[in-house]
DRENPA-3360 file (N, C-alpha, C; in nm, 2 decimals, always signed):
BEGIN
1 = XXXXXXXX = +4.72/+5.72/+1.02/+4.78/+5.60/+1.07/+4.69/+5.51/+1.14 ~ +4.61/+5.57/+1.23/+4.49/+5.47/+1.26/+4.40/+5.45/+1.19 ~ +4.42/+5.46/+1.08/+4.28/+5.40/+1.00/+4.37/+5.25/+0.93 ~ +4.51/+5.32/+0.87/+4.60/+5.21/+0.86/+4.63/+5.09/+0.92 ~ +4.63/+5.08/+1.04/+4.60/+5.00/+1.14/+4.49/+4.91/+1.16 ~ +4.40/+4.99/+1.12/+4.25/+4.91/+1.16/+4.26/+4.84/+1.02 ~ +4.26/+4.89/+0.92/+4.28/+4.84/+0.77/+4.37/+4.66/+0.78 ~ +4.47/+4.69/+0.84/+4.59/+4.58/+0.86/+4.52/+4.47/+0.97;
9 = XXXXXXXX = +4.50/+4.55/+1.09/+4.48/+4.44/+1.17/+4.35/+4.37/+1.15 ~ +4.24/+4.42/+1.07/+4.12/+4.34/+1.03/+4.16/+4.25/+0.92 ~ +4.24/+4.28/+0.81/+4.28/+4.16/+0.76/+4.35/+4.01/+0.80 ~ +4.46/+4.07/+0.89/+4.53/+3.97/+0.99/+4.40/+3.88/+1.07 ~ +4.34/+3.96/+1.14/+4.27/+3.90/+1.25/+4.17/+3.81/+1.17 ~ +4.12/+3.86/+1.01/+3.99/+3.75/+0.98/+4.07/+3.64/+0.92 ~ +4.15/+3.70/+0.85/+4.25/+3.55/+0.83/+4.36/+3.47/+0.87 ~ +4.37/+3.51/+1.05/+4.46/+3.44/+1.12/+4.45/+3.39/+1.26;
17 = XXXXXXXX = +4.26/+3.45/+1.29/+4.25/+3.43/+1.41/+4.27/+3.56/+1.52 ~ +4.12/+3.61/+1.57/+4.17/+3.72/+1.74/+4.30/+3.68/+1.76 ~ +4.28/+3.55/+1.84/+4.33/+3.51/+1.91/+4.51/+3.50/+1.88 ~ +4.50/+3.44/+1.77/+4.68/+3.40/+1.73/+4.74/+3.54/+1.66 ~ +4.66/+3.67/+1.65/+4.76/+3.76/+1.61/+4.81/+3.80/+1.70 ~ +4.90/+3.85/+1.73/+4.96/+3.96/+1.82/+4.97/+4.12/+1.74 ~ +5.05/+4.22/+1.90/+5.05/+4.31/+1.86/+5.18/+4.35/+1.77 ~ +5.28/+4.27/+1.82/+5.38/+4.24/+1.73/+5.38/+4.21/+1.58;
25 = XXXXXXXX = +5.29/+4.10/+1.53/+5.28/+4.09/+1.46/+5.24/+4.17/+1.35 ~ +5.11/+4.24/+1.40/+5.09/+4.40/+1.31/+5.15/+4.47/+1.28 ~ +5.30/+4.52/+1.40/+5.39/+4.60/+1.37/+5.49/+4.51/+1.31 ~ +5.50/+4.42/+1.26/+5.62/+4.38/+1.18/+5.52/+4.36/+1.03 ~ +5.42/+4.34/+1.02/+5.34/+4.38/+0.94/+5.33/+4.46/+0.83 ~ +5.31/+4.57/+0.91/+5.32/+4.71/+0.90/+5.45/+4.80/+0.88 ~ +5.55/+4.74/+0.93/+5.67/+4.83/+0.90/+5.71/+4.94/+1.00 ~ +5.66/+4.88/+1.15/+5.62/+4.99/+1.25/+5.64/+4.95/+1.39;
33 = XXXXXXXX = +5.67/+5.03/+1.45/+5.65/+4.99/+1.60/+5.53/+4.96/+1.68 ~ +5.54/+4.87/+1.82/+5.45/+4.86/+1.84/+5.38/+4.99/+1.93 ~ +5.48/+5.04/+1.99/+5.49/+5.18/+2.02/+5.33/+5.27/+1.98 ~ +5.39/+5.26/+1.83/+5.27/+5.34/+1.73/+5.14/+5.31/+1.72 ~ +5.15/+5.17/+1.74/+5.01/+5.13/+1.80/+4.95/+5.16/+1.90 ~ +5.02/+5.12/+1.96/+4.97/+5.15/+2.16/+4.91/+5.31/+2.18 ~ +5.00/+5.39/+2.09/+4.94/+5.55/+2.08/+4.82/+5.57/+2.05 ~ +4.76/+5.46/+1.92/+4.59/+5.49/+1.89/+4.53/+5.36/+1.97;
41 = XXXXXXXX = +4.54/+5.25/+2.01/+4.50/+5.20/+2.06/+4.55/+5.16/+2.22 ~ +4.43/+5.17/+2.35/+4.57/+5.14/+2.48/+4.60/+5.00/+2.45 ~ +4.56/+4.92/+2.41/+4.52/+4.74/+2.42/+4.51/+4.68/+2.33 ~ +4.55/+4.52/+2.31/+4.51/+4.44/+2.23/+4.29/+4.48/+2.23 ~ +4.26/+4.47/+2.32/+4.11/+4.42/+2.32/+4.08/+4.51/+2.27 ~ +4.11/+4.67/+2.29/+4.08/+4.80/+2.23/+4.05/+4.80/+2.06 ~ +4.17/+4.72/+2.02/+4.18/+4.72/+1.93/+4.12/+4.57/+1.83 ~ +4.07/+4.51/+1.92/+3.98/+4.37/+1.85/+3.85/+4.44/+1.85;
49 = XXXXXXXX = +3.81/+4.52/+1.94/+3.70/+4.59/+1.94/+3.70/+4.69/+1.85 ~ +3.80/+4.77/+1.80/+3.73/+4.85/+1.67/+3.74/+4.79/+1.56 ~ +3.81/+4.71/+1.58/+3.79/+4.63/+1.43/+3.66/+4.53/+1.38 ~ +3.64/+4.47/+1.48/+3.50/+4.43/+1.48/+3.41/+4.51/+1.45 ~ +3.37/+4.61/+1.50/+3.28/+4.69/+1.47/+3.32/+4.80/+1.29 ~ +3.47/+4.80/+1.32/+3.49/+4.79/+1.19/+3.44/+4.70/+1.04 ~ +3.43/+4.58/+1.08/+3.36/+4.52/+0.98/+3.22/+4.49/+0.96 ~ +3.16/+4.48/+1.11/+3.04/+4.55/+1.13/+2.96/+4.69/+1.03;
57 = XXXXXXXX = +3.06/+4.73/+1.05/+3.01/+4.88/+0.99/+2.97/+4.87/+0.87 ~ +3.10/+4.79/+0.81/+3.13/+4.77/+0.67/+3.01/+4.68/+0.59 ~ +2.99/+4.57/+0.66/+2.90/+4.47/+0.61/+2.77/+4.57/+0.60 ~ +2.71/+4.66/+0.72/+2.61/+4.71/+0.73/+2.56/+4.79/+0.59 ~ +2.68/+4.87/+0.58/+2.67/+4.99/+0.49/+2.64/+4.88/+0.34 ~ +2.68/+4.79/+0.34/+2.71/+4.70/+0.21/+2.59/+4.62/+0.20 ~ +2.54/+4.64/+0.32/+2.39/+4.54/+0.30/+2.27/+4.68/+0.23 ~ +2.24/+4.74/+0.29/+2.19/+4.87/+0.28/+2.22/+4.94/+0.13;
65 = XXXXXXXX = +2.35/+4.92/+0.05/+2.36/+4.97/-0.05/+2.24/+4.85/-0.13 ~ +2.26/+4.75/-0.10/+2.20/+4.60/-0.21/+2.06/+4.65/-0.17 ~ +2.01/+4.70/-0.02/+1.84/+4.72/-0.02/+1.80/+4.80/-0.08 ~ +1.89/+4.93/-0.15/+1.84/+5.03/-0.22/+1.86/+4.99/-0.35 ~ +1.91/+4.93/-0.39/+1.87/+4.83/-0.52/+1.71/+4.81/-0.58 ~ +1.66/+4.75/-0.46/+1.50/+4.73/-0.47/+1.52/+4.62/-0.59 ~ +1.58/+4.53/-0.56/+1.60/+4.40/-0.66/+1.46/+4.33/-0.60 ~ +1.41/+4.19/-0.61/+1.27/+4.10/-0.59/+1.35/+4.08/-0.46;
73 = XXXXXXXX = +1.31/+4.04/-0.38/+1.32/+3.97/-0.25/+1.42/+3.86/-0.25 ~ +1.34/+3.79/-0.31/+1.48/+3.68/-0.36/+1.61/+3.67/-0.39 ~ +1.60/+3.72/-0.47/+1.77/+3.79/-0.55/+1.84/+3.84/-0.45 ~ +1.72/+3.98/-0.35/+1.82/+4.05/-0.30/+1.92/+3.95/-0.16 ~ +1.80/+3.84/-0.12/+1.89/+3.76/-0.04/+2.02/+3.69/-0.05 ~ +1.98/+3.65/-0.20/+2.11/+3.60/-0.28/+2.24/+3.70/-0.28 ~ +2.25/+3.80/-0.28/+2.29/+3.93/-0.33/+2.38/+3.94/-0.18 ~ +2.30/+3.97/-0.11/+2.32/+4.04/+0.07/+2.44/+3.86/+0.04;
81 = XXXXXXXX = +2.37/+3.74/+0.04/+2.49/+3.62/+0.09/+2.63/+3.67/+0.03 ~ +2.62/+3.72/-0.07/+2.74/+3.69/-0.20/+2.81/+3.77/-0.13 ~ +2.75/+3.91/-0.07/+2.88/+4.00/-0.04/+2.91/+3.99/+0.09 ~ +2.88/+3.92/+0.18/+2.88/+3.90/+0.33/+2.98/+3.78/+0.30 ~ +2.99/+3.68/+0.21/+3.08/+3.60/+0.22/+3.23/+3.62/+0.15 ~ +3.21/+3.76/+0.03/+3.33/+3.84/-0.02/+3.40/+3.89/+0.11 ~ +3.29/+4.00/+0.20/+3.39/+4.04/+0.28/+3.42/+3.99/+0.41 ~ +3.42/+3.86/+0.39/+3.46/+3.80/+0.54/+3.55/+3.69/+0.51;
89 = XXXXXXXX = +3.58/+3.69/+0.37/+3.65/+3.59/+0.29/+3.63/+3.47/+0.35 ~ +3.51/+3.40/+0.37/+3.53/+3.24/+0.39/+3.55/+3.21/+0.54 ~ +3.58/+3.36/+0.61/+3.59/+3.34/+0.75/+3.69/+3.22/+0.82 ~ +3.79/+3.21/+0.71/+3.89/+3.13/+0.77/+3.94/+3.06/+0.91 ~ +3.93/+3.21/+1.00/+3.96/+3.15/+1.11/+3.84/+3.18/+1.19 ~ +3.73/+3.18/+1.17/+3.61/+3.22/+1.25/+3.63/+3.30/+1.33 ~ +3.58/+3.42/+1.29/+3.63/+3.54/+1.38/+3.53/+3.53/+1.49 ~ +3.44/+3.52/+1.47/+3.28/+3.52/+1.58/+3.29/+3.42/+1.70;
97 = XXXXXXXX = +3.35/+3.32/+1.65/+3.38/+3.22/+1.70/+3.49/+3.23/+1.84 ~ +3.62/+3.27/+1.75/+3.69/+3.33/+1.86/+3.63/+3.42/+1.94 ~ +3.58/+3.50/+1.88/+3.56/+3.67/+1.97/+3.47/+3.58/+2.09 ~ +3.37/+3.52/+2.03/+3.27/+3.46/+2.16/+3.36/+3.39/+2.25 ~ +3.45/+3.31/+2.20/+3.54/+3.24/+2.33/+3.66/+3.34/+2.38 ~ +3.69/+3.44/+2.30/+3.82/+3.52/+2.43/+3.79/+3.64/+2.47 ~ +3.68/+3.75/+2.36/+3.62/+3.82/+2.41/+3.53/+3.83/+2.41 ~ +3.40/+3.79/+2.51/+3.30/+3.74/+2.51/+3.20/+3.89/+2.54;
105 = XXXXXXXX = +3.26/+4.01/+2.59/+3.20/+4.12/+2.60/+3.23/+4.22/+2.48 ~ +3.31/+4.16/+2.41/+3.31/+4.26/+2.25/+3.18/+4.13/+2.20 ~ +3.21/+4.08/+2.16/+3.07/+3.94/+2.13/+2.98/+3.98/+2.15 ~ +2.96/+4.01/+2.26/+2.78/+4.04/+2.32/+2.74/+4.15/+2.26 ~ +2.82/+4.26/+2.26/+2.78/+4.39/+2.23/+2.77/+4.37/+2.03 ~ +2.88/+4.35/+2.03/+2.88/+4.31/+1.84/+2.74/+4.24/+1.84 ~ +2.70/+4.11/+1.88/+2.55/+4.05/+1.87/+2.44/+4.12/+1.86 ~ +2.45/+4.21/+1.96/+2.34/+4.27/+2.00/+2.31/+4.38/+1.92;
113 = XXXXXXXX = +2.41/+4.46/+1.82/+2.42/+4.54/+1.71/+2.37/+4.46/+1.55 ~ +2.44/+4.31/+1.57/+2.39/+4.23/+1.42/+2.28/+4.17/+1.47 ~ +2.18/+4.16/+1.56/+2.05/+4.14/+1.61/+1.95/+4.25/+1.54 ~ +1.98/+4.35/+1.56/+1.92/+4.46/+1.51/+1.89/+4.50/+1.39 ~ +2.02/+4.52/+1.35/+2.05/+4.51/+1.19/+1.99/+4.38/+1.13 ~ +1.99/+4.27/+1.16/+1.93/+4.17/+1.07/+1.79/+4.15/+1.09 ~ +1.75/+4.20/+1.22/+1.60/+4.16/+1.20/+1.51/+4.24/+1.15 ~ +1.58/+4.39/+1.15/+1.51/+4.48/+1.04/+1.51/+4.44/+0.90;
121 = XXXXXXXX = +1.67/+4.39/+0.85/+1.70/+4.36/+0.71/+1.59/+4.28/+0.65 ~ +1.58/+4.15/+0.75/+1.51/+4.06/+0.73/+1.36/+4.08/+0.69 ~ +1.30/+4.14/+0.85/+1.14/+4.21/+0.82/+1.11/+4.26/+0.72 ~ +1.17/+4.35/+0.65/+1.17/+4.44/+0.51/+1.16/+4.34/+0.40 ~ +1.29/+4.25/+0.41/+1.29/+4.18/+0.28/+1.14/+4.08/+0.28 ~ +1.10/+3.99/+0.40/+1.00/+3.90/+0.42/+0.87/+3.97/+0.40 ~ +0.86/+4.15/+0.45/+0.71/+4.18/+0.37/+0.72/+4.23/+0.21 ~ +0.82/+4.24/+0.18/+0.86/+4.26/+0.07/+0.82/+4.14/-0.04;
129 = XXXXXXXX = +0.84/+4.09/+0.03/+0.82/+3.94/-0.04/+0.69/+3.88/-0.01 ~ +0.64/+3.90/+0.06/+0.51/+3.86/+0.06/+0.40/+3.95/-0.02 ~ +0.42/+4.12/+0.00/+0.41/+4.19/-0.07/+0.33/+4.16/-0.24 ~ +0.47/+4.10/-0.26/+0.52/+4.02/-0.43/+0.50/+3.93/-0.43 ~ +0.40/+3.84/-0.33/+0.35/+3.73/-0.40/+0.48/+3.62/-0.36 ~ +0.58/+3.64/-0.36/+0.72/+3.58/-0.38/+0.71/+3.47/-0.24 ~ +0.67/+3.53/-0.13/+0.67/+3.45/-0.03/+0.51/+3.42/+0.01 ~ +0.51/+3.34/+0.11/+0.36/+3.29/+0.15/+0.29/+3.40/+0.26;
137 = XXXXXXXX = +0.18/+3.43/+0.21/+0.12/+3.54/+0.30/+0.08/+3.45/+0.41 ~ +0.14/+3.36/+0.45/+0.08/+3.32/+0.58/+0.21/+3.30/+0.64 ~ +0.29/+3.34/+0.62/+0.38/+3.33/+0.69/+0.45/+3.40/+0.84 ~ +0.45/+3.37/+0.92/+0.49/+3.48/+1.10/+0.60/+3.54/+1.03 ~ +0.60/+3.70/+1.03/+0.71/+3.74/+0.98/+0.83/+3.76/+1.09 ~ +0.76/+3.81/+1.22/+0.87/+3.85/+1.32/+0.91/+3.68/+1.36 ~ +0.86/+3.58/+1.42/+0.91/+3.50/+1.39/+1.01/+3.47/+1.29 ~ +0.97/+3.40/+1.21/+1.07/+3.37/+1.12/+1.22/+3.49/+1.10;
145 = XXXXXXXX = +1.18/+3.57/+1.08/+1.29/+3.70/+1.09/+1.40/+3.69/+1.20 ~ +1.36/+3.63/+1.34/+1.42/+3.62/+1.46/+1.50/+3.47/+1.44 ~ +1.40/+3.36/+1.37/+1.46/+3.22/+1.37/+1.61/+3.22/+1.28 ~ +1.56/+3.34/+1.15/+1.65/+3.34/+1.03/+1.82/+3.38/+1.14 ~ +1.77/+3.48/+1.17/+1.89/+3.55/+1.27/+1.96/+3.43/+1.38 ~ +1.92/+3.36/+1.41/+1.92/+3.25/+1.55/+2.00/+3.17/+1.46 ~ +1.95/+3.10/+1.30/+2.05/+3.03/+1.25/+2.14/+3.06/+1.22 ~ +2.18/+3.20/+1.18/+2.32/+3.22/+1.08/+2.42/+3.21/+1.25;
153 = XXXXXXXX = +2.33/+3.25/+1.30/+2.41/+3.26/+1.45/+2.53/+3.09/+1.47 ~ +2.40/+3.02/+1.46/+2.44/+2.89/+1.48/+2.51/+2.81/+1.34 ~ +2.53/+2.87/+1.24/+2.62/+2.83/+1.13/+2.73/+2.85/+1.19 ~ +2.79/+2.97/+1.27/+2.97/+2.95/+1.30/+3.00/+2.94/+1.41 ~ +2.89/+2.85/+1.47/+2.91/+2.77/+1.56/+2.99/+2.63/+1.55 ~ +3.16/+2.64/+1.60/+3.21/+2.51/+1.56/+3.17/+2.37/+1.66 ~ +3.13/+2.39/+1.78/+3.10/+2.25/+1.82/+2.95/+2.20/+1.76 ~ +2.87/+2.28/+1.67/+2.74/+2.22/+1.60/+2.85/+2.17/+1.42;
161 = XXXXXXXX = +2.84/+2.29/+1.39/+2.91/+2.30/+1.29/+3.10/+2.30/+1.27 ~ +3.15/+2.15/+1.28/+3.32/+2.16/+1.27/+3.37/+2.23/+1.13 ~ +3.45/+2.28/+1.13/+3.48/+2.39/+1.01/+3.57/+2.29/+0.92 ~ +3.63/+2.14/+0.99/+3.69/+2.06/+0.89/+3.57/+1.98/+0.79 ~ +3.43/+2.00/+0.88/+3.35/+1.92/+0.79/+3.27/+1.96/+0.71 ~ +3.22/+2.09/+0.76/+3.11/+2.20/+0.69/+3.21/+2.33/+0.64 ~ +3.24/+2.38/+0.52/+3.28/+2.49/+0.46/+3.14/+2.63/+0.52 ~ +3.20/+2.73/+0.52/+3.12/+2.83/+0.53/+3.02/+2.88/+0.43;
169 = XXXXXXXX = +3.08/+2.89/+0.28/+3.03/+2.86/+0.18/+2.88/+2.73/+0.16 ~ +2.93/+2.60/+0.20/+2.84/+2.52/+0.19/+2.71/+2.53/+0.28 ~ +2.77/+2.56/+0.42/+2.67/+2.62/+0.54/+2.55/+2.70/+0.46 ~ +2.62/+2.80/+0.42/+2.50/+2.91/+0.37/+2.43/+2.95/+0.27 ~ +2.50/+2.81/+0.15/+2.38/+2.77/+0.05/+2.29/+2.70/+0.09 ~ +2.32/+2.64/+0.20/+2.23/+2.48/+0.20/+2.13/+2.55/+0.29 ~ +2.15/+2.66/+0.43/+2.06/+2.72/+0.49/+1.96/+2.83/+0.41 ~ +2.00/+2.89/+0.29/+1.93/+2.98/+0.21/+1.86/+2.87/+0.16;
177 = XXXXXXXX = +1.91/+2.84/+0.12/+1.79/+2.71/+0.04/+1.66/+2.65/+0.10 ~ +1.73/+2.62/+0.26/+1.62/+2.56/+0.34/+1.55/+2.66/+0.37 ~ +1.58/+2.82/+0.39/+1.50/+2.92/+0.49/+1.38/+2.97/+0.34 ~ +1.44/+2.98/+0.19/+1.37/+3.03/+0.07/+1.25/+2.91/+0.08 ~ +1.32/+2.79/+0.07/+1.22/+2.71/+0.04/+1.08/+2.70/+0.17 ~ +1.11/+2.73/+0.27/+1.04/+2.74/+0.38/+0.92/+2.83/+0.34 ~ +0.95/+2.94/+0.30/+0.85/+3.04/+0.33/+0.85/+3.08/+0.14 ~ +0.85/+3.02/+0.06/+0.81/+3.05/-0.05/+0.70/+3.02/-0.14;
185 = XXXXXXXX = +0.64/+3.09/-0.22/+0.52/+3.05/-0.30/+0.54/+2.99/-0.37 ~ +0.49/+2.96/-0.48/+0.50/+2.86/-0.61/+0.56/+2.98/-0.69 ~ +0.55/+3.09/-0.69/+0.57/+3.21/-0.76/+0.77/+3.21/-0.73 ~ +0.73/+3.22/-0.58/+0.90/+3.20/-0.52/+0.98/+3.09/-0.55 ~ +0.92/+2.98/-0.57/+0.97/+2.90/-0.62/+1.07/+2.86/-0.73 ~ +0.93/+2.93/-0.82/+0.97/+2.96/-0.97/+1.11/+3.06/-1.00 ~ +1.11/+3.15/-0.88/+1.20/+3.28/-0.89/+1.36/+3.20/-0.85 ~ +1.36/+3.12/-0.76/+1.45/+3.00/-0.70/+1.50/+2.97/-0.87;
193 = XXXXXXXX = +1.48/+2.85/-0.87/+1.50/+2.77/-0.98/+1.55/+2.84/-1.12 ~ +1.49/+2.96/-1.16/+1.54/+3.05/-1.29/+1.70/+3.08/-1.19 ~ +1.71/+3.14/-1.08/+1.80/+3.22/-1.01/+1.94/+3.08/-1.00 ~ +1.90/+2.96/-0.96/+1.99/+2.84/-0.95/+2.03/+2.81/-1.10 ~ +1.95/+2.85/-1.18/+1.99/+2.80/-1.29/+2.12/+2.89/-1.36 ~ +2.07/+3.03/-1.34/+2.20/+3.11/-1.35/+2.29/+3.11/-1.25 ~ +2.31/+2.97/-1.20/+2.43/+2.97/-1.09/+2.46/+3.07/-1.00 ~ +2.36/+3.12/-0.92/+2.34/+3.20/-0.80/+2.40/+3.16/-0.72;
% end
C-alpha cells in the first residue's frame, strides 16, 4: 500500500502542484482513507519528501541506464533531455519550484543530492567528449560541469523564466543548444546538425 501511495501522490503532486494537493485528495483518489495514509506516512511533508526523492531516484537510475549505453557524448545528452522531460511530464506545475517556496528543507537536501548526481553525469559525459574529439580540448571541464548544473537550476526558476512565456520543453532545447554549441568541435558540430536533422 505504500508504494501505492507514493505511485499516486507523485503523479498528483507533478501534475497539480506540492502545494494545491491535499491529503484528502489522495485518499479520494485512491479509494481510501486518509487514515491509511497517515499510517505510512506521519505528514503531508513526510510524504512530499518521499516522493521527491522518489522521482529523484527514478530520474537517477534512468540517467545511468542511458550512460551505460556508451552512445557519443552528444546523443547521450540528447537522450538523458528526452527522458528527464518524459518523466516529469513537462513539469506542469513546477514541482522544484514549489518545493523551494513551501518546502525549502526537502529543496535543499533534494539540491544537494541533484548537485552530485549531475556534476558527476556531466564530468563523464564532457571528458567523454573531449576524449572523442566531439568537444574542444580546451575546454574547463569542472567549470563548465558546475555552470551546466547552475543553469538547468535556473530554467525552473519562474520569476527569471515565467512558465506563461517560456515552455519547459522550449527552455531546454534552446539551453542544450547554447551549452553543445559552447563547447563543441567542428567534429561536434557536425554531430549536432546530422542529430537536428533527425529531429532530436
Amino acid at each position: 500500500m505504500k508504494e501505492k501511495i507514493i505511485i499516486k501522490s507523485t503523479e498528483l503532486f507533478l501534475n497539480l502542484g506540492f502545494k494545491s494537493v491535499t491529503m484528502d485528495d489522495i485518499a479520494n483518489e485512491m479509494g481510501i482513507s486518509k487514515k491509511t495514509i497517515y499510517q505510512h506516512f506521519q505528514n503531508k511533508t513526510k510524504l512530499v519528501e518521499t516522493t521527491a526523492m522518489h522521482v529523484f531516484e527514478n530520474i537517477s537510475c534512468g540517467i545511468d541506464d542511458i550512460c551505460a549505453l556508451d552512445k557519443n557524448p552528444v546523443e547521450e545528452i540528447y537522450e538523458i533531455k528526452r527522458f528527464v522531460m518524459l518523466h516529469l511530464k513537462d513539469e506542469k506545475s513546477s514541482p522544484q519550484y514549489q518545493l523551494q517556496k513551501y518546502y525549502p528543507k526537502i529543496y535543499a537536501s533534494l539540491k544537494t543530492k541533484q548537485f552530485q548526481k549531475m556534476l558527476g553525469c556531466v564530468t563523464r559525459n564532457l571528458e567523454r567528449g573531449v576524449a572523442q574529439n566531439l568537444y574542444r580540448d580546451s575546454i574547463e571541464i569542472d567549470f563548465i560541469a558546475r555552470l551546466y548544473f547552475n543553469s538547468m537550476t535556473s530554467l525552473k526558476d519562474q520569476d527569471i523564466f515565467p512558465r506563461e512565456n517560456f515552455s519547459m520543453a522550449m527552455l531546454m532545447n534552446n539551453f542544450l543548444e547554447y551549452h553543445l554549441r559552447g563547447i563543441c568541435s567542428n567534429k561536434g558540430l557536425e554531430k549536432i546538425a546530422n542529430l537536428n536533422t533527425n529531429q532530436i
